[in-house]
C-alpha positions in Angstrom: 19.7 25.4 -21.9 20.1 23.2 -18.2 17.0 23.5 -17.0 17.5 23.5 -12.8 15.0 20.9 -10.8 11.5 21.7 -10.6 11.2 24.1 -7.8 10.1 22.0 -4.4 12.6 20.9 -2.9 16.3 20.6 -2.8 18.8 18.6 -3.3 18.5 17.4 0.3 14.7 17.1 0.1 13.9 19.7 2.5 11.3 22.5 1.2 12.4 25.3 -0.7 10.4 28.4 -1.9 9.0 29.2 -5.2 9.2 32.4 -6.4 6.6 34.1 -4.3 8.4 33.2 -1.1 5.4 30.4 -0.6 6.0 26.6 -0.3 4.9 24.6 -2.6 2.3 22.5 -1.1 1.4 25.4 1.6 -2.3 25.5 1.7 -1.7 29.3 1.5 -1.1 29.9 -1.5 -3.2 31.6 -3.9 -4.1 31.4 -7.2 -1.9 34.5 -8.4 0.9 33.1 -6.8 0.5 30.1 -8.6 0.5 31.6 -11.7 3.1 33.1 -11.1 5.1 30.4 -10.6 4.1 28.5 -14.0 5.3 31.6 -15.6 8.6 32.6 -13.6 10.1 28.7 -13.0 12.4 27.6 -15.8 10.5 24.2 -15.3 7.0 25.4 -17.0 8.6 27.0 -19.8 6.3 26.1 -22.5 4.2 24.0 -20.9 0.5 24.8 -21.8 -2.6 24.1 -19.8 -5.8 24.3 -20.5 -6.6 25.5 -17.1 -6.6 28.0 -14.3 -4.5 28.6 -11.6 -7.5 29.2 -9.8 -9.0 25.5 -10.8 -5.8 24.0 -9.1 -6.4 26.1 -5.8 -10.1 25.1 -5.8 -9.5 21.4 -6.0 -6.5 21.1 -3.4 -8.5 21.1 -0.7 -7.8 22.0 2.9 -5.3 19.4 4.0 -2.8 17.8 1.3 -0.2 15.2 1.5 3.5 16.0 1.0 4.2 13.2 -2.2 8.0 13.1 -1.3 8.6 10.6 -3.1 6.9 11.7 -6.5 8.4 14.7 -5.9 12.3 13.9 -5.3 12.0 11.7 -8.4 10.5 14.1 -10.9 12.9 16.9 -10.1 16.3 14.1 -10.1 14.9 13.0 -13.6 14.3 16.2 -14.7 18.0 17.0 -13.9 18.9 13.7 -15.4 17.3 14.5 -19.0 18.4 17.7 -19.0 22.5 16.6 -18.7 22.9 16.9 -22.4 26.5 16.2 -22.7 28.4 17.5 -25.7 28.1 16.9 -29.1 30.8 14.7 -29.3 29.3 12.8 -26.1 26.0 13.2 -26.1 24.1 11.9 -22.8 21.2 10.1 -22.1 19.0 8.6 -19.8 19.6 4.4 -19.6 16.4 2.5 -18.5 15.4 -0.9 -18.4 11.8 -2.6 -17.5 11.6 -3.7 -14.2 8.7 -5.9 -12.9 9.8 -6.6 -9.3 11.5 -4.7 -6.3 14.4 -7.3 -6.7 15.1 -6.5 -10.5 14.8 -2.6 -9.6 17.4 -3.2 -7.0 19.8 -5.0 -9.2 19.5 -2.2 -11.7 20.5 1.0 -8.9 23.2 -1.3 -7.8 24.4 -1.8 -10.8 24.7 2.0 -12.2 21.5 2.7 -13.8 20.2 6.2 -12.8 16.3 5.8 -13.9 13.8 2.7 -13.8 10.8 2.1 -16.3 7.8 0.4 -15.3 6.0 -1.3 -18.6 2.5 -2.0 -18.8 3.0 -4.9 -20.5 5.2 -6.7 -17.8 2.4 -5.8 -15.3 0.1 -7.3 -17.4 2.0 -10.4 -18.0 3.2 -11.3 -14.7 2.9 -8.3 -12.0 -1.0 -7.0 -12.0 -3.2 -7.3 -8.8 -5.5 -10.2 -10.6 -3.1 -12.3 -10.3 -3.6 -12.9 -13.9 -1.4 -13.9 -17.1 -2.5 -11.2 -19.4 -1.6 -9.8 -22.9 -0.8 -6.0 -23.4 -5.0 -4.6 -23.9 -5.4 -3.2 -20.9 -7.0 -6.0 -19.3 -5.7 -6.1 -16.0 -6.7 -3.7 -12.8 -5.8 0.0 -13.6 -3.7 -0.3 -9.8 -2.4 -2.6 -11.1 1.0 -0.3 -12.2 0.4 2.4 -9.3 1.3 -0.5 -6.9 4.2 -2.1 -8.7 5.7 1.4 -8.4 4.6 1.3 -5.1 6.8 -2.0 -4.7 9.5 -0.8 -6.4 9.9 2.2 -4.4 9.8 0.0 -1.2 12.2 -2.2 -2.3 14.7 0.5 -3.1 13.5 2.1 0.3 15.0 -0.9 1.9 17.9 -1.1 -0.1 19.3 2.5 1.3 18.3 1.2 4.9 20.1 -1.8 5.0 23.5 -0.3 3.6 22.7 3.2 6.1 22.7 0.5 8.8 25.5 -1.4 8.0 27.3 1.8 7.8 27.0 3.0 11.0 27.7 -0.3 11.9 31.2 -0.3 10.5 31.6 3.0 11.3 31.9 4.5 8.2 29.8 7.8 6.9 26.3 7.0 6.7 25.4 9.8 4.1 24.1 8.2 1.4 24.1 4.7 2.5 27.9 4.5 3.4 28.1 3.7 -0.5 27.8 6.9 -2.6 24.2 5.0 -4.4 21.5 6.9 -4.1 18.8 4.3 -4.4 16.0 6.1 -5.4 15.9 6.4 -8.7 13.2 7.6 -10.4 10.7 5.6 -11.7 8.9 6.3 -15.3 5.2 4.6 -15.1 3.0 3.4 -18.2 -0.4 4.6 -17.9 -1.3 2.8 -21.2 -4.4 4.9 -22.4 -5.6 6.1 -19.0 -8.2 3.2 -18.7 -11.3 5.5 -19.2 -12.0 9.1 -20.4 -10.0 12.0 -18.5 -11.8 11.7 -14.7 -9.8 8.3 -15.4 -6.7 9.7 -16.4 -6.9 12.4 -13.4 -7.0 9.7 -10.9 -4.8 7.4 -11.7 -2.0 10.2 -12.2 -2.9 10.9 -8.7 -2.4 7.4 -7.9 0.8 7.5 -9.8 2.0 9.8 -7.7 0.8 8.7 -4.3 2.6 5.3 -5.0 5.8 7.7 -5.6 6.3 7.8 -9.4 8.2 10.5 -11.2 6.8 10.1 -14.5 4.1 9.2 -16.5 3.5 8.2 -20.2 0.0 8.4 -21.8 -0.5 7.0 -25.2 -3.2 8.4 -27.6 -4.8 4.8 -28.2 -8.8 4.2 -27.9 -8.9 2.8 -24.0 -11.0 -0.2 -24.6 -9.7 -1.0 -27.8 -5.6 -0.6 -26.3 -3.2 -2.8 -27.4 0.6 -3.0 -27.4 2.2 -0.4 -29.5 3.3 -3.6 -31.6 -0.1 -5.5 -31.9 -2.3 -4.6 -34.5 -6.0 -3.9 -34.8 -5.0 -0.3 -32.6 -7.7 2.6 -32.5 -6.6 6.1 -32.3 -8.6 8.7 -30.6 -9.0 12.3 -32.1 -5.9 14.4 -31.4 -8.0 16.8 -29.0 -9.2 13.7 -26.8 -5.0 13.0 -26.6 -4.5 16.4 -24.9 -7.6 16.4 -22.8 -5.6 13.0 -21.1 -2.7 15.2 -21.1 -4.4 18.2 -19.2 -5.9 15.5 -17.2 -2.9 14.4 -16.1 -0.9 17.3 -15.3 -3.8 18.7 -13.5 -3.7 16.1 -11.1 -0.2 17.1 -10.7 -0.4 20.3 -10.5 -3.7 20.1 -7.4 -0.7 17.1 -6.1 2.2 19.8 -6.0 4.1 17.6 -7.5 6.1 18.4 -11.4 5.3 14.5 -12.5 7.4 14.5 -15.8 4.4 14.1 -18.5 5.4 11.7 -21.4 3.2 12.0 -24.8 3.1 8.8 -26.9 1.8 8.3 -30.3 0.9 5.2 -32.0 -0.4 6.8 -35.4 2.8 5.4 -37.1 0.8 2.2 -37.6 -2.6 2.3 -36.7 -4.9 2.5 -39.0 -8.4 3.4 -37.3 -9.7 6.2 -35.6 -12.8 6.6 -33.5 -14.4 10.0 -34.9 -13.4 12.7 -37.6 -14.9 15.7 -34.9 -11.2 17.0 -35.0 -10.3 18.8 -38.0 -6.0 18.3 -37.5 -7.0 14.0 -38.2 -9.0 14.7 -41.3 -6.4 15.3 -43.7 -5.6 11.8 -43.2 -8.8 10.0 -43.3 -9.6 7.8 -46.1 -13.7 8.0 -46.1 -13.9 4.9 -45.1 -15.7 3.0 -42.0 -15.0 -0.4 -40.1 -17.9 -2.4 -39.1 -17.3 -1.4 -35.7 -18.0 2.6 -36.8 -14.3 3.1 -36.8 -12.4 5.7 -39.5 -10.1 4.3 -41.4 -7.1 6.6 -41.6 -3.8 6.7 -42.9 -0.7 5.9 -40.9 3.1 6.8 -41.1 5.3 9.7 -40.0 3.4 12.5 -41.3 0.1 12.0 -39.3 3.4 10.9 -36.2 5.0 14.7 -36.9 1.0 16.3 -36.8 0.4 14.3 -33.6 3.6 14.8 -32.0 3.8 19.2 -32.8 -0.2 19.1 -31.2 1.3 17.2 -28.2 4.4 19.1 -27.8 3.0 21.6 -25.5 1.4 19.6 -22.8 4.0 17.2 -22.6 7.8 17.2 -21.1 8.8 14.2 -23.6 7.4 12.9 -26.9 7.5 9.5 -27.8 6.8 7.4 -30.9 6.0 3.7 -30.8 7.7 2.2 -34.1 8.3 -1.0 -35.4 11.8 -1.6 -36.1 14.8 0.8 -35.2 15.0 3.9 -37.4 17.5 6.3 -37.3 16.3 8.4 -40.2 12.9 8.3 -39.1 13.8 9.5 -35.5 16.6 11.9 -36.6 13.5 13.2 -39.0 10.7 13.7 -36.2 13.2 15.3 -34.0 14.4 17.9 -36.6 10.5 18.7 -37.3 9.5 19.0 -33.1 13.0 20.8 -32.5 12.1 23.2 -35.6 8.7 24.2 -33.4 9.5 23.2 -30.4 13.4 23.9 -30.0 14.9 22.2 -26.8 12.1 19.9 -26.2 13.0 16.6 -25.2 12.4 12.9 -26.7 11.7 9.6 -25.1 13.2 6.0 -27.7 11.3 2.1 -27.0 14.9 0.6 -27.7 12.1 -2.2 -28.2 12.4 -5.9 -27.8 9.8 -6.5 -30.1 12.2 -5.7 -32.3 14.7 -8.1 -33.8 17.6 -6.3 -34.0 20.2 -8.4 -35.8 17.6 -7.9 -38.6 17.8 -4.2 -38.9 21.3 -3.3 -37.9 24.5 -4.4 -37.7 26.9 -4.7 -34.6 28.8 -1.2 -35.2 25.0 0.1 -36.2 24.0 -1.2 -32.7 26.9 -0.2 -30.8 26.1 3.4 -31.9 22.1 3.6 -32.1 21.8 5.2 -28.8 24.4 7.5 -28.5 23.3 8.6 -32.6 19.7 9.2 -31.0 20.9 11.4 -27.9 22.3 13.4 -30.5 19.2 14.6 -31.6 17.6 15.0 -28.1 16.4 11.4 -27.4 17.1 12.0 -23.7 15.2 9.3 -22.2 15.8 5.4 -24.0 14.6 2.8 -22.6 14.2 -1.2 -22.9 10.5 -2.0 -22.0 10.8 -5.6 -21.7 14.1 -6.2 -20.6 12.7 -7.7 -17.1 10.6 -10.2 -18.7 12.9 -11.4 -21.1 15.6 -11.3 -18.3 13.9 -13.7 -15.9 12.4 -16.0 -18.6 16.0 -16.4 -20.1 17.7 -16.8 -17.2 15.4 -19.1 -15.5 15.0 -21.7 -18.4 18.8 -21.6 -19.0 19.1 -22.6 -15.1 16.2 -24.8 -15.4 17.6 -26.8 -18.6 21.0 -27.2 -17.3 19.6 -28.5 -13.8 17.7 -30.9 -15.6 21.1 -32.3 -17.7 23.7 -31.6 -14.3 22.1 -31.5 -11.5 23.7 -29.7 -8.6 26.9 -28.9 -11.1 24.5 -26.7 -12.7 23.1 -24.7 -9.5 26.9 -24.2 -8.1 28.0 -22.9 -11.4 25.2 -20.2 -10.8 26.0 -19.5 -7.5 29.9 -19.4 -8.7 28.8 -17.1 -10.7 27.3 -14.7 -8.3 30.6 -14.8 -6.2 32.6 -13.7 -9.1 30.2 -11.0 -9.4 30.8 -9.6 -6.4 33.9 -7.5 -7.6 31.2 -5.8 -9.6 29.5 -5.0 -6.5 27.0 -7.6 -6.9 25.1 -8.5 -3.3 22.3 -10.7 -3.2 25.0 -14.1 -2.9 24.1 -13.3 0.5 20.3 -13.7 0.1 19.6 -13.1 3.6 21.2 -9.9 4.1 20.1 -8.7 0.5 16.4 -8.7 2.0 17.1 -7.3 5.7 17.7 -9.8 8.0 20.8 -7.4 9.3 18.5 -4.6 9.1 15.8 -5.8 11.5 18.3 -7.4 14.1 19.7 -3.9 14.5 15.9 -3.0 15.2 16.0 -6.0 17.7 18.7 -4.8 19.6 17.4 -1.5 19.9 14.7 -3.1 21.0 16.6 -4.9 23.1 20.1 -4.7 23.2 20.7 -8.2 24.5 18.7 -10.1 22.9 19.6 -13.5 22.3 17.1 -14.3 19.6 18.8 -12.6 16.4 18.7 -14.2 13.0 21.9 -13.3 11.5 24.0 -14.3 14.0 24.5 -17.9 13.8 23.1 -18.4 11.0 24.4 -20.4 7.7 25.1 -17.3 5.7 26.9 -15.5 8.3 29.2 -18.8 8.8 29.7 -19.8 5.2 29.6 -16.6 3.4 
């Protein structure tokens, strides 16, 4: 079934009324009508939570800030997953990891409808340490709330520039004079939440001030996190997983906002456990303990189906973190959710801690995607691709700079021209950042102002 947008707004992103006839948001409304939303909007269908109507109400507080941004994206990619194409031609949702406003630009500009922000990349070379980390958590939990917070303001900027230009040529302004609508929604990594679930709560809150649309929670031990391809990772007890989950969507729900909720497991390969209080993870443990007072338990896709059918219900999206591509092993936990859970939507790490050539061939790879949409993989994204992207291109510059010279600079730049048929930009570096956008605020300003930057300049004579 097409599920319709999370009722909040429309299209336009002006308010429209839930069910009850009250906005969403409006300190007004009560605890039955709440509930009666979550049980008459297509959007909650299945969607379990541990809580009351009446515990939302009580922590929204007198005053609350419209999250337009959160909001506008969660419903858009909640449209976007739900597009499921035919059989034949199955659709899907195309992300790749961004780590800058820049890259997230690139990405809109170029066609992508969804952006994916990676832990890992914020650890590496985006976190507010200013630190070169590896994927453990190890960086400032607002660390990822204010990349999002970048990215947003770069694609912000993006839509005023071409707006402005538009009006400037004369041409309709509606979206941008381009047809683009620049803000795509961004999916966030919350890693293991940092903490317990008061941690979890407020960093989905900070999630969403900084304007994400949706989060992913993975069911690792916080302080022991690593990447879903490291070893040495800890599990926590299945029950500890959904109280991150409740977490999260309580803060929101108290927010207004339908932040898609994105379940990861990691129990395909790790191979501890911090307690044996839940009685769904016993089957699995061995009897074993660590010297650290870890449970040694068993891994592999039974304990990922168990996991992922426990999740199912307080999530939007499941994910599993594997270690290589599998198609039978993603066709098999789809058919086991779907058998429960029928409808319920899957998130794929087309990984590139993967080496693909090593797993399939090119008609294998050509197909991988569209072969996992068929089976309800509606969100696949490439966590990594920023990082690799700029290291790549950077040392290829840098090499051939070293060997060429300026040869090697102008073919780049050569390149970028050719580009522009694509609809590439940025050739023009100083309109790409706004140099046209804030001499139109300059003339408003002042309409004669002699002091603009554009005009005159090198870019606007040679390019």
């Amino acid at each position: 079934m097409t599920h319709p947008a999370a009722s909040g707004h429309n299209a336009s992103g002006t308010p429209k009324s839930g069910p009850t006839g009250a906005r969403p948001g409006d300190q007004t409304q009560t605890a039955a009508e709440l509930a009666l939303e979550w049980a008459a909007d297509p959007r909650w269908e299945g969607v379990r939570r541990d809580y009351t109507a009446e515990d939302v109400i009580a922590l929204r507080g007198a005053v609350r800030e419209e999250r337009t941004l959160a909001r506008r994206g969660a419903e858009k990619l909640w449209e976007l997953i739900h597009q499921n194409g035919t059989p034949e031609n199955p659709e899907w949702v195309a992300a790749l990891g961004a780590l800058t406003g820049n890259q997230a630009v690139q990405q809109v500009r170029a066609g992508l409808k969804a952006i994916y922000l990676s832990g890992w990349q914020v650890a590496a070379d985006a976190n507010l340490s200013g630190q070169t980390y590896p994927d453990q958590s190890l960086y400032p939990a607002n660390s990822v709330p204010a990349v999002v917070r970048r990215i947003n303001n770069a694609l912000l900027r993006a839509g005023q520039i071409e707006g402005s230009e538009a009006v400037a040529s004369g041409a309709d302004a509606t979206n941008n004079g381009t047809g683009i609508d620049w803000m795509a929604p961004i999916v966030a990594d919350a890693e293991a939440g940092f903490g317990g679930p008061l941690n979890a709560y407020e960093l989905m809150a900070s999630m969403i001030e900084a304007g994400a649309a949706g989060v992913h929670w993975e069911d690792q031990l916080a302080s022991e996190k690593k990447c879903g391809h490291m070893g040495g990772k800890v599990l926590v007890p299945t029950g500890q997983h959904i109280r991150t989950l409740n977490a999260a969507r309580l803060a929101a729900d108290v927010a207004g906002v339908p932040t898609i909720i994105i379940a990861r497991t990691d129990s395909l390969a790790a191979t501890l456990i911090t307690s044996d209080i839940d009685e769904r993870d016993r089957e699995f443990l061995t009897g074993s303990r660590t010297a650290e007072g870890f449970y040694d338990t068993a891994n592999g896709p039974d304990v990922v189906i168990a996991r992922g059918l426990a999740y199912a219900p307080y999530a939007d999206l499941l994910w599993v973190e594997s270690s290589e591509p599998d198609l039978a092993l993603a066709q098999r936990f789809a058919k086991e959710i779907h058998a429960q859970f029928p409808g319920k939507k899957l998130a794929y790490n087309c990984s590139p801690s993967f080496n693909w050539k090593s797993h399939l061939n090119d008609e294998q790879i050509a197909v991988f995607q569209k072969e996992l949409a068929a089976c309800g993989y509606a969100f696949q994204f490439i966590t990594l691709a920023g990082f690799h992207a700029l290291n790549h291109s950077m040392f290829t510059l840098a090499k051939d700079y070293s060997e060429r010279q300026m040869s090697a600079y102008v073919d780049l730049q050569e390149a970028e021209f050719a580009s522009e048929a694509d609809g590439y930009t940025a050739t023009r570096h100083q309109r790409e950042v706004g140099t046209g956008y804030f001499d139109r605020i300059a003339t408003a300003l002042n309409p004669t102002s002699a002091t603009l930057a554009l005009a005159g300049s090198t870019e606007a004579e040679q390019f």
